[in-house]
C-alpha positions as CSV (number, residue, x, y, z in Angstrom):
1,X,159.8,144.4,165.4
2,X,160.9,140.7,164.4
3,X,158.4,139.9,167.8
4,X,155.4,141.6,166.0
5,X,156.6,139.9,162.5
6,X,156.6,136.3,164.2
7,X,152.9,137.3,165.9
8,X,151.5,138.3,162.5
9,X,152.9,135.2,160.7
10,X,151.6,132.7,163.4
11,X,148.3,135.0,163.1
12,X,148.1,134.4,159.6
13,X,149.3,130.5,159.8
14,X,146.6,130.0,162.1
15,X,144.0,131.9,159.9
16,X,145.1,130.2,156.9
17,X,144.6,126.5,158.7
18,X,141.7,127.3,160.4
19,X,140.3,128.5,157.0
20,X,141.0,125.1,155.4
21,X,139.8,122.9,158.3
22,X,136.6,124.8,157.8
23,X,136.3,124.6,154.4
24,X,136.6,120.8,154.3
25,X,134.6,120.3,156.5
26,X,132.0,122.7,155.3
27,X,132.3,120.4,151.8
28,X,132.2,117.2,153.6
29,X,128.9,117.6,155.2
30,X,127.8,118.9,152.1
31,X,128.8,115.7,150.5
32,X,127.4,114.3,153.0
33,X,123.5,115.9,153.8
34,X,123.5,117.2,150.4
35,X,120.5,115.3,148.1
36,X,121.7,114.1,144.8
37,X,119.1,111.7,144.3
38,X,117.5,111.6,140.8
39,X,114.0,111.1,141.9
40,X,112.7,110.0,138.2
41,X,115.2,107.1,138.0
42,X,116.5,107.8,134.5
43,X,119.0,106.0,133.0
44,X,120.2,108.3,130.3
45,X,121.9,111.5,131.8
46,X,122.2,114.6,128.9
47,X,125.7,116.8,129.8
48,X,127.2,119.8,128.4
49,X,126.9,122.9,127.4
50,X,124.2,125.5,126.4
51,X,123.6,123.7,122.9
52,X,122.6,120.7,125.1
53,X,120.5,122.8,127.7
54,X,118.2,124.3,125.2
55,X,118.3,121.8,122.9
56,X,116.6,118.3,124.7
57,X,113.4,118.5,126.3
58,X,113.7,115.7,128.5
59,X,109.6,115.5,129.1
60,X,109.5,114.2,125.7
61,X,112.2,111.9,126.0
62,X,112.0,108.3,127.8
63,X,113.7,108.1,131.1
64,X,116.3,110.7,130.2
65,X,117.4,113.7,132.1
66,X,118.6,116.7,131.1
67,X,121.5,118.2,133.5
68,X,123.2,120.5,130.6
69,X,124.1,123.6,131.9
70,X,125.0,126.9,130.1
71,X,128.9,127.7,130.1
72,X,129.7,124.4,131.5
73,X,133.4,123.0,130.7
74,X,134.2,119.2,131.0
75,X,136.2,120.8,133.9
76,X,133.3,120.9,135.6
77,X,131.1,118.1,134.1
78,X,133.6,115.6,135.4
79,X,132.8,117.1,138.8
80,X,129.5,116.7,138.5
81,X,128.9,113.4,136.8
82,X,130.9,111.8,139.6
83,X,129.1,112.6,141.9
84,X,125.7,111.9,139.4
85,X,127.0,108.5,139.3
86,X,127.9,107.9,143.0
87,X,124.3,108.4,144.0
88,X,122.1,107.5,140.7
89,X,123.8,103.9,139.9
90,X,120.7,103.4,137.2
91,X,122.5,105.3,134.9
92,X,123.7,103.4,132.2
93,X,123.7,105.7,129.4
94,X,125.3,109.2,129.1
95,X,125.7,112.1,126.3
96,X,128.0,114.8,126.3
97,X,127.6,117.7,123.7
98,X,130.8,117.9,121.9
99,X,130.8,120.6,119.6
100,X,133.2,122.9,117.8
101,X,133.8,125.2,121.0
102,X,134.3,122.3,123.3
103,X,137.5,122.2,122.2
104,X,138.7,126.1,121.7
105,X,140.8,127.7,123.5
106,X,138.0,130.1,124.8
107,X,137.1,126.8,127.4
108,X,139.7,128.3,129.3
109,X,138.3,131.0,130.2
110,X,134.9,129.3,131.4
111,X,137.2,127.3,133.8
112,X,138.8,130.3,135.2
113,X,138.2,133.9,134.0
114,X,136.7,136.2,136.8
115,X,133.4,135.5,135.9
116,X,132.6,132.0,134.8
117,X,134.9,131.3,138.2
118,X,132.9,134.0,140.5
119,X,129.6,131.9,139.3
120,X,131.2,128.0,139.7
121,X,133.5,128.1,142.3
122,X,131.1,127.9,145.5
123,X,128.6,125.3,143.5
124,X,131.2,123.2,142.8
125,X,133.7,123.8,145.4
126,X,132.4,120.7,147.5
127,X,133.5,118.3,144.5
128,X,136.2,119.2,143.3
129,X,139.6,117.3,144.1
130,X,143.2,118.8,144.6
131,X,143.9,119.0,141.1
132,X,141.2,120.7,139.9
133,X,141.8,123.8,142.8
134,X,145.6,123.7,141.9
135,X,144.5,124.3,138.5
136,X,142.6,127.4,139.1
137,X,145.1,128.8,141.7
138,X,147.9,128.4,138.9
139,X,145.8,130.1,136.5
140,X,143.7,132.9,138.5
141,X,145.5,132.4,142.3
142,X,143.5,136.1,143.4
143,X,140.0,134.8,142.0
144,X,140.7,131.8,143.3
145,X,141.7,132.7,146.5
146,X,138.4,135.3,146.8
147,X,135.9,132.8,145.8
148,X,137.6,130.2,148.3
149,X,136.9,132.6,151.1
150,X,133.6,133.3,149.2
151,X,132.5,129.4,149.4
152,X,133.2,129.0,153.0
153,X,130.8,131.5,153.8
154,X,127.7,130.9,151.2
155,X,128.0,127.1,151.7
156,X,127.8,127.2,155.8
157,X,124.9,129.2,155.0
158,X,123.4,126.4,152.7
159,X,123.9,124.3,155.5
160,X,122.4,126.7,158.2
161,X,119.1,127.1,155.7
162,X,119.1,123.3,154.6
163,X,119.5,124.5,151.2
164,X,121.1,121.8,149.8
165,X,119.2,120.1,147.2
166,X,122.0,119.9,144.5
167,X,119.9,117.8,142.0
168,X,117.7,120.9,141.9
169,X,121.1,123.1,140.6
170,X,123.2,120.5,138.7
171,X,121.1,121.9,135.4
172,X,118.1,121.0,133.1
173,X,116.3,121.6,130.0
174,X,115.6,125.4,129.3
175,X,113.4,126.8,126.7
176,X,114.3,129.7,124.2
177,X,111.2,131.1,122.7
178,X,112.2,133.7,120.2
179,X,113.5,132.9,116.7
180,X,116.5,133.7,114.9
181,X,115.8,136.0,111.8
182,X,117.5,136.0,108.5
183,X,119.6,138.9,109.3
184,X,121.6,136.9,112.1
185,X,122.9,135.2,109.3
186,X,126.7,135.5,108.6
187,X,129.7,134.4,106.7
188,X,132.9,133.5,107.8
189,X,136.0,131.7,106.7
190,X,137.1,128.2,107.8
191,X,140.3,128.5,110.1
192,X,142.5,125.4,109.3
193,X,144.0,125.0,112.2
194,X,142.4,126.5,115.7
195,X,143.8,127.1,118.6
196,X,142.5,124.5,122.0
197,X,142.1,124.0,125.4
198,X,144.1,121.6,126.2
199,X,143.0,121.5,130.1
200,X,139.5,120.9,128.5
201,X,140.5,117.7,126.7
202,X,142.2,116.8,129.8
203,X,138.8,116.8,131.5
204,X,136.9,115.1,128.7
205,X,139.9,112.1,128.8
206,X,138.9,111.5,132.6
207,X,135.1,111.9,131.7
208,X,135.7,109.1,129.0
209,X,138.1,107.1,131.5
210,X,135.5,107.3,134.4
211,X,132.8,105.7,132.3
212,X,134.4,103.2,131.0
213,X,135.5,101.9,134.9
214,X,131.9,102.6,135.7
215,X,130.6,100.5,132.5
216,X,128.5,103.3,132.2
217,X,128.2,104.0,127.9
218,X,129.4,107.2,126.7
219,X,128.4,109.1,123.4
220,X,129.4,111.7,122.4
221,X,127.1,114.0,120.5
222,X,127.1,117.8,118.4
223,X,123.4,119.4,118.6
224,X,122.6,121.4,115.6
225,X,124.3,124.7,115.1
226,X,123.0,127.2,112.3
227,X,125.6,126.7,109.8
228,X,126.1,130.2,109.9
229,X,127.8,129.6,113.6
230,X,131.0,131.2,113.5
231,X,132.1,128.9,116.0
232,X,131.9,126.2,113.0
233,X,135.6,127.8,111.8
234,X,137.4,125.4,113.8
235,X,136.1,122.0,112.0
236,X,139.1,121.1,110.6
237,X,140.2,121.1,114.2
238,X,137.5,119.6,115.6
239,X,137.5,116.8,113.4
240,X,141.4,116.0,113.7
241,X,140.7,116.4,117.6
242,X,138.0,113.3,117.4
243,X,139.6,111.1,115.1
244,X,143.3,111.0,116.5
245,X,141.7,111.1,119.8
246,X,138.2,109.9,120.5
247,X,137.2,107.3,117.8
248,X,136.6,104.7,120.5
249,X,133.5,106.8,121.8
250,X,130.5,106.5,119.8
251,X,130.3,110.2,118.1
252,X,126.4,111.3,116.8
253,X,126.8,114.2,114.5
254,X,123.6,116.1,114.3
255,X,124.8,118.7,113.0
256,X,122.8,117.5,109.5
257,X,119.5,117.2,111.3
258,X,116.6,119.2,109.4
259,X,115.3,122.2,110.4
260,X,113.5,125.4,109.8
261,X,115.5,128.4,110.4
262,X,112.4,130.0,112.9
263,X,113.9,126.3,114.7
264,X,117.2,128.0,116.0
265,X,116.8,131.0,118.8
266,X,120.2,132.1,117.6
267,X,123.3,131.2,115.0
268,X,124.3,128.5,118.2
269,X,120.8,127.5,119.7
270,X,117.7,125.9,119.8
271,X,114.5,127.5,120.2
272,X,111.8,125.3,122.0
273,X,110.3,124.5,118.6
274,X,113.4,122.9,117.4
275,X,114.1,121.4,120.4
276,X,110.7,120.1,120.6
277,X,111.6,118.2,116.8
278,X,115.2,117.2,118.1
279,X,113.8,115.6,121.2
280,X,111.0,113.9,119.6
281,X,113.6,112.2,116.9
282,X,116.2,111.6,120.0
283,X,113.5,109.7,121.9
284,X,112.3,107.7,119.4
285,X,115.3,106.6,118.3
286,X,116.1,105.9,122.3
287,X,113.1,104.2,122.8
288,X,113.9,101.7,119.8
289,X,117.8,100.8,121.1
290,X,119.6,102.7,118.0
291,X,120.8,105.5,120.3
292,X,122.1,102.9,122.9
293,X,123.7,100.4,120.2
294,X,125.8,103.1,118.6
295,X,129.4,102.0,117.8
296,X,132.2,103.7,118.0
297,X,133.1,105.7,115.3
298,X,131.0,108.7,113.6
299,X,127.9,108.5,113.1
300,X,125.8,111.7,111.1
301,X,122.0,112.0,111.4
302,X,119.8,109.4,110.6
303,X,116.2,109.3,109.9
């Protein structure tokens, strides 16, 4: 018995090893053949969220791309804007949507509830670093363990298909073509003090410590929300969060900029006809150097 125990324990010891050796180096090829090349040569890089996503059409905006990406944590963005930056050094200019659920505790769950982890784990498995898997073992070890196994096999077969054009998958501007209606309107009461994710924040620190070794200029910036938008609850928080926190980064608050409500797809979003009067305003203002010379501090819409 104890002979067949040590057998299946230098079965597994060997499986587990082999496993890892495999997944490395599965990642470091990936790392290393993938394309991460920003063909256009932009030097203004849009990250975040959803409200970002659908929100900045970067083919009306000057040398900007859009790599915004729907129930994207700063967990993630980190990831990604590393590696951005490793192989696109003309960026010089990047903003992050920082709105009221950027900082609520429900960011957790986009770093590591079944779901969110199921659809980010083998993207971003090549880059992320030790922490960032400890961190999801700690907090979902059988997802986490599932989707490992998951990677190995779905990115050896982006290798064997030479499917591995990341720039392609790291996001982009998405249109929303149908328009919120009056009865999508709602109350709700300001919370005065909301719960956070403080693993988020953690992220957002290293996103705001990385650009400043890489001189590359951070703002950050909130994309209108219907003022309906529960998700507005938390201000009080969100406002204590950036001024004992963040007043060094440049903050643009558009949450003031004008629109129509048949602008906004839903309570959260821009349609494309908002987006197409955001994006406008955003260039224009890029093209002229008051984006770029923002200071730190808060700064609310400006005409």
């Amino acid at each position: 018995m104890k002979s067949f125990l040590k057998q299946i324990a230098l079965f597994l010891s060997f499986f587990i090893c082999a496993s890892i050796i495999l997944f490395l180096s599965i990642n470091l090829l990936i790392n290393k053949k993938g394309n991460f090349d920003e063909s256009t040569q932009s030097s203004t890089y849009i990250l975040g969220h959803s409200h970002a996503e659908f929100a900045y059409n970067d083919t009306l905006i000057n040398k900007t791309k859009n790599f915004a990406n729907s129930a994207e944590p700063y967990f993630y963005t980190y990831s990604k804007l590393i590696k951005l930056s490793s192989h696109n050094p003309e960026i010089k200019l990047v903003t992050l949507e920082f709105s009221n659920n950027s900082i609520s505790k429900a960011m957790n769950d986009w770093i590591w509830e079944e779901k969110y982890l199921n659809h980010r784990f083998t993207f971003y498995a090549p880059f992320l670093d030790f922490d960032q898997i400890q961190t999801l073992l700690i907090y979902n070890p059988i997802y986490t363990i599932e989707n490992y196994f998951k990677s190995i096999i779905n990115n050896l077969w982006k290798l064997v298909r030479d499917d591995i054009d990341y720039i392609r998958y790291f996001g982009r501007y998405s249109a929303l073509t149908r328009e919120m209606s009056s009865d999508e309107i709602i109350e709700f009461e300001q919370e005065q003090s909301s719960p956070i994710s403080s693993i988020n924040l953690y992220y957002l620190d290293k996103i705001v410590n990385f650009c400043k070794e890489k001189n590359i200029k951070l703002i950050f910036i909130r994309t209108p929300q219907h003022e309906s938008c529960s998700e507005l609850a938390n201000e009080p928080t969100f406002q204590k969060i950036y001024h004992e926190n963040y007043t060094q980064v440049p903050f643009l608050d558009l949450q003031k900029f004008p629109l129509e409500l048949n602008d906004f797809a839903d309570v959260e979003h821009l349609n494309q006809n908002g987006a197409r009067k955001l994006s406008n305003w955003f260039n224009q203002k890029l093209k002229t150097g008051k984006i770029e010379s923002l200071q730190p501090g808060l700064t609310e819409y400006f005409p």
